[in-house]
N, C-alpha and C positions, 0 to 999 in steps of 0.2 A: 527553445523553451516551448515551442508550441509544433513539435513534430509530424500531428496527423492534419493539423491545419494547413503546415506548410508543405502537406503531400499532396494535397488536394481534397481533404477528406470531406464532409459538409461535418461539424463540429457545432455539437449544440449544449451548451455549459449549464443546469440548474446547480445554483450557488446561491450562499447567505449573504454574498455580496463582497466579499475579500479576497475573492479570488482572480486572477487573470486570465484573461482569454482573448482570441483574436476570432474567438467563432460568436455564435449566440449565445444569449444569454433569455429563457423562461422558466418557464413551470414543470413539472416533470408529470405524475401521474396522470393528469388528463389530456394528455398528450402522445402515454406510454404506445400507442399501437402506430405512431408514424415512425418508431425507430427501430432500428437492427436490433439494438443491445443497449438497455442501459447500466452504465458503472457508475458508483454511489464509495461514499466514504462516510454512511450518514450511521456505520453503526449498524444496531439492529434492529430501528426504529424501521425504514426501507421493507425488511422483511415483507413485515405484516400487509402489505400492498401486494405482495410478489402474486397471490393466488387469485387477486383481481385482476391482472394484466395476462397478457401472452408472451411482452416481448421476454425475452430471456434477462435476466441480471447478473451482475459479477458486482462484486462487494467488495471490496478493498478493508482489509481489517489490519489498522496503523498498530494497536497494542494489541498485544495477547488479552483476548475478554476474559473475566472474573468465571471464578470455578460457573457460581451462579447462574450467568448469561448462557454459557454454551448449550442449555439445551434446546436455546430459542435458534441458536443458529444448527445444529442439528435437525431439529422437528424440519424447518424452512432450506437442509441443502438440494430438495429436490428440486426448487423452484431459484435460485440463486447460485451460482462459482465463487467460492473463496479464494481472494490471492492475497498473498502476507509481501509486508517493505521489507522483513528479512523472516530467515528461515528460524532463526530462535523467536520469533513473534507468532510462534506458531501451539496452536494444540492438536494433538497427535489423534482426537478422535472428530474432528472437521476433514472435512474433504477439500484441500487444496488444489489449484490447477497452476498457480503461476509464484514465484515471486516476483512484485515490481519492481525498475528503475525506477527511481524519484529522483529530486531535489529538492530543496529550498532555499527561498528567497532573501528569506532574512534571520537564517544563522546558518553558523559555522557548527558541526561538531566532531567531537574528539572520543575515539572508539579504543578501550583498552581491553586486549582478551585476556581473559583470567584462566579460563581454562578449555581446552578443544583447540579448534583450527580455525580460522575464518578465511574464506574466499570474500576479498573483498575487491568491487568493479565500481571505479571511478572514473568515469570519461571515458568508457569503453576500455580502459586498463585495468588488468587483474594481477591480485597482491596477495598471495597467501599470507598469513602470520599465525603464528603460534601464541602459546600461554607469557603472558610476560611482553608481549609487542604490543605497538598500539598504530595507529594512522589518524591523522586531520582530514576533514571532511570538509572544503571549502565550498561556501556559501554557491549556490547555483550550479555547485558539479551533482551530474545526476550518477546515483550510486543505489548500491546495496550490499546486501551481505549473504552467505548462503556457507551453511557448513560442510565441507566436503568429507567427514567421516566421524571417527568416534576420539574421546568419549562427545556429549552431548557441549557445544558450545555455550558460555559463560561470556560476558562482556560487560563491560560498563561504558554507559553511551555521555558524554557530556552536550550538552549545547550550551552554544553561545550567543546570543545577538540580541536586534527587538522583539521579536517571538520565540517563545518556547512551549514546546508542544507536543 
């Protein structure tokens, strides 16, 4: 659960306090120039700091943002890297560098494709499916999804537990 901690990494956690970690836990912007890189999930609120600091940022964008939002994340990709939890959480005019491995803690969820292909990697196992297939997603396996061709992937995601989010 905690892979760059237990590599040796030095791991400094800013959090609303929900989160777990086995590294630090402070503050982030007045702090920003003791670190390599900082990664955030805080949205596009983070941006607006990007052009007071130095260090580089990478954003982690959980849902595709609203038509709206995107051109606060456009104006701000010179000073930030966008990476998506899957490739259909993606919009085609942001600059993406990664998609992540995640998990979660406290649900399960249940992934149905409706239309396209899904590459999906679960505990380092990869699972193609088609339109009409689906996979369970157990609580604390780290996973994602990435589409490997055309048309444009469709799914329906369900969760289940004490969070949903």
């Amino acid at each position: 659960m905690f892979p760059l901690v237990n590599r040796g990494v030095d791991v400094t956690l800013f959090t609303s306090g929900n989160s777990k970690t086995k590294g630090k836990s402070d503050c982030l912007f007045e702090k920003a120039g003791e670190f390599d890189l900082i990664h955030n999930y805080f949205d596009f609120i983070q941006l607006s700091y990007s052009r007071l600091i130095f260090t580089p940022m990478v954003s982690t964008i959980c849902r595709l943002p609203s038509s709206g939002i995107i051109p606060v994340f456009r104006e701000y990709g010179d000073r930030s890297y966008y990476v998506s939890i899957s490739d259909a959480d993606r919009n085609p005019s942001l600059n993406y560098i990664s998609t992540v491995y995640h998990e979660h803690s406290n649900r399960n969820e249940h992934w149905s494709v409706i239309s396209g292909s899904a590459l999906v990697t679960i505990d380092g196992k990869d699972t193609l499916l088609e339109a009409g297939q689906a996979i369970d997603i157990p609580r604390e396996a780290a996973h994602r999804v990435s589409n490997p061709g055309q048309p444009s992937l469709v799914f329906i995601e369900i969760q289940r537990g004490s969070y949903l989010g």
